[in-house]
C-alpha positions as CSV (number, residue, x, y, z in Angstrom):
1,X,61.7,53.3,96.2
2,X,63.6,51.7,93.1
3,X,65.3,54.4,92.6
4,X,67.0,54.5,96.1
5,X,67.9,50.9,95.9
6,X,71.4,51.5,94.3
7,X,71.9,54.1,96.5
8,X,71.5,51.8,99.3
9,X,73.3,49.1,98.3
10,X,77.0,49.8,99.4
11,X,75.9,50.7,102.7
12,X,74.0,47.2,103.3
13,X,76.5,45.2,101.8
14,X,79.0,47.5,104.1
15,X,76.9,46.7,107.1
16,X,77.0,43.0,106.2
17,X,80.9,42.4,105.7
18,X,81.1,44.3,109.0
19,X,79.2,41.1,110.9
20,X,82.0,38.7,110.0
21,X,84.9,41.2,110.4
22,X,87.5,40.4,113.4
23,X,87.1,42.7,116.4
24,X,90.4,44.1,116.2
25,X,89.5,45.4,112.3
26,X,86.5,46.7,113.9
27,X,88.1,48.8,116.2
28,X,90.9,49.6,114.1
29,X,88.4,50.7,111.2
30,X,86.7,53.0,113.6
31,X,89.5,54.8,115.0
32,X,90.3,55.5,110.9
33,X,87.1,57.0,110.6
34,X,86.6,58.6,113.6
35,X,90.0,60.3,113.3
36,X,89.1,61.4,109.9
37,X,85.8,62.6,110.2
38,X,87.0,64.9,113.4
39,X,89.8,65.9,110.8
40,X,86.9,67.4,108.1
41,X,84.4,69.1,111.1
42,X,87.3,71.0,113.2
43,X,89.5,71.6,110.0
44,X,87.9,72.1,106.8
45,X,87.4,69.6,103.8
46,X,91.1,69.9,103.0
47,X,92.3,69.9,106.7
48,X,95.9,70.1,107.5
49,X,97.6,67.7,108.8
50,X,99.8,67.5,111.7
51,X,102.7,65.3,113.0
52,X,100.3,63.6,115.0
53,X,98.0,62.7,112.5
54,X,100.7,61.3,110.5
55,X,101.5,58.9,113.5
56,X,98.5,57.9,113.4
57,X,98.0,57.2,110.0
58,X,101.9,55.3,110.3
59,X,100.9,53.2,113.4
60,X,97.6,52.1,111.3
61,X,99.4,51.1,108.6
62,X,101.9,49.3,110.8
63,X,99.1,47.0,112.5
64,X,96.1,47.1,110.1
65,X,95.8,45.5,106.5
66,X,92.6,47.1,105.7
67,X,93.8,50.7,106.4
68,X,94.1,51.2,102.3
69,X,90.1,50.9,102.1
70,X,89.3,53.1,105.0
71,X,91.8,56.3,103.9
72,X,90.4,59.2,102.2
73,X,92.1,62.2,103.4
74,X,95.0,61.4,101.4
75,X,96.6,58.6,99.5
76,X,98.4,55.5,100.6
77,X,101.8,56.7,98.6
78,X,101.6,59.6,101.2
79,X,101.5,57.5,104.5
80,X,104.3,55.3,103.1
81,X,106.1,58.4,102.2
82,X,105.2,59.8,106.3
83,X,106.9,56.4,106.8
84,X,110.3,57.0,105.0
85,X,110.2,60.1,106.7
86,X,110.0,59.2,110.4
87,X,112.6,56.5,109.3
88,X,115.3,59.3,108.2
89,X,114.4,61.6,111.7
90,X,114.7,58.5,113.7
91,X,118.2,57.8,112.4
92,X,119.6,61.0,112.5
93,X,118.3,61.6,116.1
94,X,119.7,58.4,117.0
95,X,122.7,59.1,115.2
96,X,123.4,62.6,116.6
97,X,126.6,64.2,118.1
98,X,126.7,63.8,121.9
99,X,129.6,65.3,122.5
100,X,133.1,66.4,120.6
101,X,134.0,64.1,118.3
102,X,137.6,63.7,117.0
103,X,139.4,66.8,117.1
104,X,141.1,68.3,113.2
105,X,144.1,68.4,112.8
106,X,146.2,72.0,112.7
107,X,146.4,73.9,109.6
108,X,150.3,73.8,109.8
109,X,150.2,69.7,109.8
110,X,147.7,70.3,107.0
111,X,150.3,72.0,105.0
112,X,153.2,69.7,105.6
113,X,151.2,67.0,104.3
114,X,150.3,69.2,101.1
115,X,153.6,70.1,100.5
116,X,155.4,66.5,100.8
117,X,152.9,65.2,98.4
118,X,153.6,68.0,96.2
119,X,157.9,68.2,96.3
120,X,158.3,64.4,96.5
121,X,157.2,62.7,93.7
122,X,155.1,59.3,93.2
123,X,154.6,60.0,98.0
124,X,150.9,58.7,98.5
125,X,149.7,58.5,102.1
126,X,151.4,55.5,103.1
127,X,154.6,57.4,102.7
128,X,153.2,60.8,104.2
129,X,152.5,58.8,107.0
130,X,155.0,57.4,107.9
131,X,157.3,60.7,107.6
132,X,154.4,62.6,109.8
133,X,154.9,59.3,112.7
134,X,158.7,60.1,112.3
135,X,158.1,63.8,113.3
136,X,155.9,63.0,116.4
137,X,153.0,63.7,114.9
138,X,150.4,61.2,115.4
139,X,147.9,61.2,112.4
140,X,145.4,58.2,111.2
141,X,146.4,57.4,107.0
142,X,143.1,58.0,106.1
143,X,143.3,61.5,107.4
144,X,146.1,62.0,106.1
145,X,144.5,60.8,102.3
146,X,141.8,63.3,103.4
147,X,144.1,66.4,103.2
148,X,146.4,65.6,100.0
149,X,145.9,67.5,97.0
150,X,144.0,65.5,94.2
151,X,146.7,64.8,91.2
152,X,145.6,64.9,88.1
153,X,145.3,61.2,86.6
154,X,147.2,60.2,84.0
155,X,145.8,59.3,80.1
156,X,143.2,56.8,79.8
157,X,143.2,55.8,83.6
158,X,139.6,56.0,83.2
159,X,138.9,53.7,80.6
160,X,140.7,50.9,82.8
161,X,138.1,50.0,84.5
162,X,135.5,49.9,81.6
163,X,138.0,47.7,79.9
164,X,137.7,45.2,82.5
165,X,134.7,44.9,82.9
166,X,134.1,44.8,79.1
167,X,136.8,41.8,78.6
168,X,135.4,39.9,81.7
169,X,131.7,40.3,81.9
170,X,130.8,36.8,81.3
171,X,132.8,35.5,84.1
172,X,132.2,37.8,86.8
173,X,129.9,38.0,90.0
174,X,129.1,40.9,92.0
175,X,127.9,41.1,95.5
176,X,126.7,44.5,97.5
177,X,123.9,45.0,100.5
178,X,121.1,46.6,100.3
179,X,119.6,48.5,103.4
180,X,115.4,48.3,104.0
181,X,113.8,50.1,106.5
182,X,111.2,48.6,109.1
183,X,107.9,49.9,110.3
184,X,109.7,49.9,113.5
185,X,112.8,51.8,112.4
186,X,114.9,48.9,112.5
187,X,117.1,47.9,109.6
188,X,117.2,44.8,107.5
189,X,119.9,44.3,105.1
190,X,119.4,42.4,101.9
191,X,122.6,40.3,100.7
192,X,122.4,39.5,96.8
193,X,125.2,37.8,94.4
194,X,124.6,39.2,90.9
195,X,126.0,37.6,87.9
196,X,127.0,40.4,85.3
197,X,126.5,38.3,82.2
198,X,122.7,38.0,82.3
199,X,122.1,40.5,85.2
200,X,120.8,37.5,87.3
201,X,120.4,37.4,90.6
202,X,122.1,34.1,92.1
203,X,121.2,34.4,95.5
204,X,119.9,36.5,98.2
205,X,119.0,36.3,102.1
206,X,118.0,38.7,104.5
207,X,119.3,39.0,107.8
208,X,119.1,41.6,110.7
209,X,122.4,41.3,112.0
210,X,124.9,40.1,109.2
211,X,128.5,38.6,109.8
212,X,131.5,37.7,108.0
213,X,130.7,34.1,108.7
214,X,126.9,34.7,107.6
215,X,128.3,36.7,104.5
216,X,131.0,34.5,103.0
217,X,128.0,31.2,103.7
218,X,125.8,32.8,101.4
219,X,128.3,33.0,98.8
220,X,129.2,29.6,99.1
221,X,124.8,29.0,98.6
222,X,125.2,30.9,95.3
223,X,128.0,28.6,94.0
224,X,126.8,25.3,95.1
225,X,128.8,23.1,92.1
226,X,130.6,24.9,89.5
227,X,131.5,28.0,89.7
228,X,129.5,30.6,87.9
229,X,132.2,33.2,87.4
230,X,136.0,33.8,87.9
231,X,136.4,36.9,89.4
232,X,133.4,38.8,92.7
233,X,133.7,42.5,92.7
234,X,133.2,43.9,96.3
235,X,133.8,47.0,98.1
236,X,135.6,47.7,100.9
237,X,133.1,47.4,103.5
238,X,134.9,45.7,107.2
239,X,132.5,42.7,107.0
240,X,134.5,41.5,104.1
241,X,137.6,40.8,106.8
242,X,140.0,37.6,106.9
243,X,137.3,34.9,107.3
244,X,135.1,36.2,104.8
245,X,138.0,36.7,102.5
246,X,139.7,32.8,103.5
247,X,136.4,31.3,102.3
248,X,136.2,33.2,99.0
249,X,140.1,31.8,98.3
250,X,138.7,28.4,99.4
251,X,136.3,28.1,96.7
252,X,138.7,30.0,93.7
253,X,137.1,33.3,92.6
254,X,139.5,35.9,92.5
255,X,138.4,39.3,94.5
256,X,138.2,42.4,93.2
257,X,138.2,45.2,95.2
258,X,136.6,48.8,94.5
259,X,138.6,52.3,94.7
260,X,137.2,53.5,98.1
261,X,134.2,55.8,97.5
262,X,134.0,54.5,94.0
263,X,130.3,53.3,94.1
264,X,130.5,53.8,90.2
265,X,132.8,50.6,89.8
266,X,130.2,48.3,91.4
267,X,127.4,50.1,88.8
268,X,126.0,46.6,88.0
269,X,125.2,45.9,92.1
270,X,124.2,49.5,92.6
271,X,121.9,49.2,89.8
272,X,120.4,46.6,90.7
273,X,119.9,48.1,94.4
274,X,118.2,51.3,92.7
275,X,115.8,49.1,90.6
276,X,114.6,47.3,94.0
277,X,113.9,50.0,95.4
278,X,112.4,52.0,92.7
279,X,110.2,49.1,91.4
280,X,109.3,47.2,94.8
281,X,110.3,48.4,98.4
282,X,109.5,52.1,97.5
283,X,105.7,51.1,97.7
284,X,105.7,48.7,100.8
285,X,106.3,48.7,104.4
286,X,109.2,46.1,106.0
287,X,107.7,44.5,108.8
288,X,110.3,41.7,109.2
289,X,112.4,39.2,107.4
290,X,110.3,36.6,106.3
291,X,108.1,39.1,104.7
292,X,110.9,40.6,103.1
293,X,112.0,37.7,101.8
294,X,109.1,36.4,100.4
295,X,108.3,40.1,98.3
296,X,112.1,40.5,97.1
297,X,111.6,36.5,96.0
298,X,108.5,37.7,94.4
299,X,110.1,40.6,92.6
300,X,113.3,38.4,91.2
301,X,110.7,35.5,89.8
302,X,109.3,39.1,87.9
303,X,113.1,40.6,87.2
304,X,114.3,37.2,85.8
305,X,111.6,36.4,83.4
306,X,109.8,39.3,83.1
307,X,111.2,42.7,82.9
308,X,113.1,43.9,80.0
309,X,116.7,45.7,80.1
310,X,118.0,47.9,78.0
311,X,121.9,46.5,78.7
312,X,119.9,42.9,77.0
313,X,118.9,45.2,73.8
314,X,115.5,45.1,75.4
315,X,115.2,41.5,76.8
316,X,114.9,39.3,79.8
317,X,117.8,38.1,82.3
318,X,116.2,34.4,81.0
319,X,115.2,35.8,77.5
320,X,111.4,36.0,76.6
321,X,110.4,35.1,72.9
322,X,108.7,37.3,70.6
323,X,105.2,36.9,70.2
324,X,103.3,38.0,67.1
325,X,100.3,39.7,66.5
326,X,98.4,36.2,65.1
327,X,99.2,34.6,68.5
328,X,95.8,36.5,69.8
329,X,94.7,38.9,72.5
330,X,97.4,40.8,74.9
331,X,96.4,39.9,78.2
332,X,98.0,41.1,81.4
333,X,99.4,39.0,84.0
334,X,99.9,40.7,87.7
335,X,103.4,40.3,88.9
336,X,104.8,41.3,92.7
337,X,101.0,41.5,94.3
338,X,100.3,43.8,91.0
339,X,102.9,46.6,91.4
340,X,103.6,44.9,87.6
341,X,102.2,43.1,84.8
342,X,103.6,40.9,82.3
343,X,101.4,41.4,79.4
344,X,101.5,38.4,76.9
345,X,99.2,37.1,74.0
346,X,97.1,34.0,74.3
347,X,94.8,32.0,71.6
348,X,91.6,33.1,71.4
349,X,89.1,30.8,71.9
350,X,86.8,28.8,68.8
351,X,83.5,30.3,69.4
């Protein structure tokens, strides 16, 4: 009867936690169960699974904490990952063609715009443009910068840029959104201002529905007294209109504006958007703002003093000392709900 005991044990302390576990979890926990057990009898001990049982699985992990403990089909990486899924079909169903969109231009417009960019020298789209509106034929620019042949660029135009930033990165900000998915396929966009110098984040917010007065505030937010920087790199994006840009004048930094589809020139922002994602959001649900904010103001306590980067030769945004070996023990320290650790030495105690 001894012997039994430990064999026993998880099942009674199972059926005592059960007692003083909210109804809902109850039911929630059983549906789990139930769903998986009729999973192994009708399907095998490695059943497939269907779309359905993915919805399942997704709508669980929507309105149940506890649905980590209860899985054993597969792991929780793969119902985030049915998530990020049904996120991406969502969209583009949403997003679909429902009827003709705008109709292409001839090919014989198509080569009067290659060949006055290529007889006329130092034309760019501007000046296409205008010639094509003269001839009666009506044309968008950007259509027009669509269809003219790519010039080659002249010595050391691409070093420009990297010279810049080079010469300036101690005085110069960078702002960018970042797009996070909801457990309802919504969308929530993450604002940040990034301060090149030390790859510190300034300031962030989240919002559902961001404007150019909203935008330009939160800005302001990250430059409260003196200014941190001298020049904000931006892209093009139609949020950053007239008010947005009035502000920005208003409190002296000097805008720079990306090439258009030049992600590349805004590395810093981009960056910092991959390492987000990579290190935090990949692993977690969106369920709304608040609880956004608080894990991205979680992972930026952890980015600032914690995590090293090879641009610092290895250190922290806020610099973290070298400890030696004499210091004592390496410990580990969770960070972001224990995605990471901060592993540090402390004194080991007189016995």
């Amino acid at each position: 009867m001894i012997r039994l005991m430990p064999f026993k044990l998880p099942l009674i302390l199972s059926a005592v936690a059960a007692v003083f576990k909210d109804r809902a979890d109850l039911v929630a926990e059983n549906i789990a169960l139930r769903h998986q057990l009729w999973c192994f009898i009708h399907r095998g001990p490695r059943p497939r699974l269907r779309p359905v049982d993915r919805v399942v699985w997704v709508l669980l992990s929507r309105f149940w904490d506890g649905w980590r403990e209860s899985l054993v089909m597969v792991k929780p990486a793969t119902v985030l990952a049915w998530h990020r899924k049904g996120f991406r079909l969502f969209w583009r169903w949403k997003s679909r063609k429902r009827g003709r969109g705008r109709p292409r231009i001839s090919a014989e417009v198509r080569r009067l715009i290659v060949e006055m960019a290529e007889m006329n020298v130092g034309w760019g789209a501007p000046r296409i443009h205008g010639e094509l509106l003269k001839l009666g034929i009506e044309v968008c620019e950007i259509t027009v910068s669509r269809y003219m042949p790519k010039r080659p660029l002249p010595a050391g135009s691409r070093q420009r840029w990297a010279t810049f930033m080079r010469n300036h990165l101690h005085e110069t900000l960078a702002i960018d959104f970042a797009v996070v998915p909801t457990a309802t396929f919504g969308i929530l966009y993450v604002f940040f201002v990034l301060s090149l110098e030390r790859r510190r984040v300034l300031h962030f917010n989240v919002t559902q529905h961001p404007t150019a007065g909203w935008t330009a505030q939160q800005v302001v937010e990250a430059c409260p007294f003196d200014l941190p920087g001298r020049f904000l790199i931006r892209d093009n994006d139609k949020i950053y209109g007239t008010e947005f840009r009035a502000r920005i004048d208003g409190l002296g930094l000097d805008q720079i504006r990306t090439a258009f589809r030049s992600p590349w020139q805004n590395g810093f922002a981009e960056r910092w958007i991959a390492s987000l994602r990579k290190d935090c959001l990949d692993h977690l649900i969106a369920i709304h703002e608040s609880q956004l904010r608080r894990v991205i103001r979680s992972y930026i306590d952890y980015y600032h003093a914690d995590r090293t980067h090879l641009g610092l030769k290895k250190d922290a945004p806020e610099g973290r000392p070298i400890e030696s070996r004499e210091m004592g023990e390496v410990v580990s320290i969770p960070r972001v709900g224990g995605l990471h650790h901060r592993y540090s030495r402390v004194l080991q105690r007189a016995a």
